[in-house]
C-alpha positions as CSV (number, residue, x, y, z in Angstrom):
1,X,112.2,131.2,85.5
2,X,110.9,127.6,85.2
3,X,113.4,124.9,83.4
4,X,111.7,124.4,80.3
5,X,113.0,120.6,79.9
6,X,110.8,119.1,82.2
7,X,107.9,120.7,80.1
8,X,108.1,119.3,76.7
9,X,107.1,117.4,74.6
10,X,108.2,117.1,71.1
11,X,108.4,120.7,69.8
12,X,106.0,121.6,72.3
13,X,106.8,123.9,75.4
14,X,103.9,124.1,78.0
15,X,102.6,124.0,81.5
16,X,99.3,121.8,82.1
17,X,98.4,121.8,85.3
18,X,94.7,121.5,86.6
19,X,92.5,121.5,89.8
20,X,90.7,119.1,89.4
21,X,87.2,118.4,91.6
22,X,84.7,115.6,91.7
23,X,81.9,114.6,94.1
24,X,80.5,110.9,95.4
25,X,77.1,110.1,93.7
26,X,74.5,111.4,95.4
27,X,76.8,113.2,97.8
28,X,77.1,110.1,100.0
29,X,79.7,110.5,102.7
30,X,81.8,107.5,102.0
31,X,85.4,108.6,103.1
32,X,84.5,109.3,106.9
33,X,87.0,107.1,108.3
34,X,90.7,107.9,107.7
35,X,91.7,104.7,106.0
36,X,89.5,104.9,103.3
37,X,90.6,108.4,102.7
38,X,94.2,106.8,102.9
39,X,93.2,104.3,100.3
40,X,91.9,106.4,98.0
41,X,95.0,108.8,97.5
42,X,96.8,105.6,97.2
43,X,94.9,104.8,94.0
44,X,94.6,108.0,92.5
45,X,98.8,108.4,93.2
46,X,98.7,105.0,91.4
47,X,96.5,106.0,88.9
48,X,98.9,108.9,87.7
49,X,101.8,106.6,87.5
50,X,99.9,104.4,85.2
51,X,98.9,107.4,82.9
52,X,102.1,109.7,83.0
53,X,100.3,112.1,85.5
54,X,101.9,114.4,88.7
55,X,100.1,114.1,91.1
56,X,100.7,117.8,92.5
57,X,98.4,117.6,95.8
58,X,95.6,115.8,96.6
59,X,92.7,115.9,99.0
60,X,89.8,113.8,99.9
61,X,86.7,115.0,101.9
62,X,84.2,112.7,103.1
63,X,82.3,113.6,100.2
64,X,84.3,115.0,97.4
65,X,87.9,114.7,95.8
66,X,90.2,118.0,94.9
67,X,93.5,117.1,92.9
68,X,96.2,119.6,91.9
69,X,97.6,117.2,88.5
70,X,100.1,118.3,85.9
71,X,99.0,116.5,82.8
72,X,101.0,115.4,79.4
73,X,100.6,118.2,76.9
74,X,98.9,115.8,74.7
75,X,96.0,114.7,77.1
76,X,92.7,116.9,78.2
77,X,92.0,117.4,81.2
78,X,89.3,115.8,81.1
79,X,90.6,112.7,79.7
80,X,93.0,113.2,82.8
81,X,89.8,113.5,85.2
82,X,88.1,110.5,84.0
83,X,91.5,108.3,84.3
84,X,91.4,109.2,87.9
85,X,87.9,108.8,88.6
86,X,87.5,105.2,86.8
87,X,90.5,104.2,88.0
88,X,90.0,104.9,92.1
89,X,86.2,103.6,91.6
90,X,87.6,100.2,89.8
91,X,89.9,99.4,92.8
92,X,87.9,100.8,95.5
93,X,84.7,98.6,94.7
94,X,87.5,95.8,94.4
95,X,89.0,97.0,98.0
96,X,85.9,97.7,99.9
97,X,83.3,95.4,98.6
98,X,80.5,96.6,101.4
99,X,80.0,99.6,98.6
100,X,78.1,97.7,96.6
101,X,75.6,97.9,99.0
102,X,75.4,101.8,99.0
103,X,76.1,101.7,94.8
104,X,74.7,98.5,93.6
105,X,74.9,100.4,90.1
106,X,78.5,100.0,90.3
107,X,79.0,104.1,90.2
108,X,80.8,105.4,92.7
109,X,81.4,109.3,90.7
110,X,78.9,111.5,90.2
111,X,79.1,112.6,86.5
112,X,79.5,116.2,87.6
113,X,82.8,117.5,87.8
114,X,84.8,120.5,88.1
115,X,88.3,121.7,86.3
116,X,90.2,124.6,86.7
117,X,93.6,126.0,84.7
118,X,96.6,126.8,86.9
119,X,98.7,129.1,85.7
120,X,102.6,129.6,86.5
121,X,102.5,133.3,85.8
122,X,100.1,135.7,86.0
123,X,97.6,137.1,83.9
124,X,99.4,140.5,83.7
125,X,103.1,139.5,83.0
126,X,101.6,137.0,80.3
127,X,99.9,140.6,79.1
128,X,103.2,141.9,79.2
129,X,105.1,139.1,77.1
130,X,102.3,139.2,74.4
131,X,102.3,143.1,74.3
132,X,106.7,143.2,74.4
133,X,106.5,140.8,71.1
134,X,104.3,143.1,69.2
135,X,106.7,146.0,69.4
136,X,109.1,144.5,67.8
């Protein structure tokens, strides 16, 4: 079983962990070279420093970003999405100014986004815990 004192906070006990998954506006394929890539999981490891995040895994596409992040019990996940989005757009306009050219709006995100829950058991032994309490 997992050691529960790297999960808390306050009197809370909890996993938060999230797959996170946002695109470039209008699907542009800005990360095509390797560096820029590079850079960009740079800022978003930086990003989760900043705001008490783990990074978990990351992955950039030439398109698209997937995260695996274990967030604070006290933040959203979508509080924890838009961290990492405004945060790696901020820098990266700063770092590569020639995408002001492709994003003269200064948006590098599309709004859309995608988050997922992932779970350290399964959906049957947490059946099993719920349904052992309520013999008692």
């Amino acid at each position: 079983m997992y050691n529960y004192k790297n999960y808390t906070k306050g009197r809370s006990v909890g996993w938060n962990e999230y797959h996170l998954q946002w695109c470039t506006k209008y699907r542009y394929n800005i990360f095509t070279l390797s560096k820029y890539k590079n850079l960009c999981k740079i800022l978003l490891k930086e990003c989760c420093k900043r705001h008490n995040l783990t990074l978990v895994d990351c992955e950039v596409d030439i398109n698209h970003v997937h995260t695996l992040v274990s967030i604070p019990l006290t933040m959203t996940p979508i509080q924890a999405l838009n961290y990492l989005k405004g945060y790696s757009s901020k820098c990266l306009f700063i770092l590569l100014p020639q995408l002001k050219l492709t994003y003269p709006d200064g948006h590098l995100w599309s709004p859309g986004k995608f988050v997922g829950s992932v779970g350290h058991i399964t959906l049957e032994k947490a059946k099993e815990y719920v349904q052992s309490h309520n013999r008692k």
